[in-house]
N, C-alpha and C positions, 0 to 999 in steps of 0.2 A: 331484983330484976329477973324476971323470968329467961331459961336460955332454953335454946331450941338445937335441933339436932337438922343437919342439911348434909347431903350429899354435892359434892364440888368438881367437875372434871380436872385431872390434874395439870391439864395447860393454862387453865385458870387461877387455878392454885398457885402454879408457879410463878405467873404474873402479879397475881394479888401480891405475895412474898419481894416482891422486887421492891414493893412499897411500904413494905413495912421493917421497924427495927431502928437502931440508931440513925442511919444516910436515909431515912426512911420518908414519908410524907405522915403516918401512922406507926402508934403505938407499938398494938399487935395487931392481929390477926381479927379481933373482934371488933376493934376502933373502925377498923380499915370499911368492915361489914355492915356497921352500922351508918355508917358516914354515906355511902353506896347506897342502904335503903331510903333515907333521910332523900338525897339527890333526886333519887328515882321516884319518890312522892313528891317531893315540890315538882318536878318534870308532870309527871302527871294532871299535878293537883292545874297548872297552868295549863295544858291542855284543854282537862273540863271545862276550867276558865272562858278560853276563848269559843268552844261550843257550846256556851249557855248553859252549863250542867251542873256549875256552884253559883248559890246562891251568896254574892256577899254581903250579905247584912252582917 
């Protein structure tokens, strides 16, 4: 799996951290990120959707 290097603001950080860990919704830190992109493309992907911009075949 390729991994990638991002810059995070640390009110972000510290939020994301609330979620993660045992009491957590997420593993770590990477789960949590990955889970977040995953969301943020289905969100998307349904958007185009409903403006005619994917094809579903």
């Amino acid at each position: 799996m390729p991994k990638i290097s991002v810059e995070i603001p640390e009110e972000l950080l510290e939020d994301l951290d609330e979620h993660v860990g045992d009491d957590g919704k997420f593993v770590n830190r990477s789960d949590a990120v990955r889970a977040s992109i995953r969301k943020t493309l289905d969100l998307l992907d349904e958007i185009d959707s409903r403006h005619g911009r994917i094809d579903d075949e």
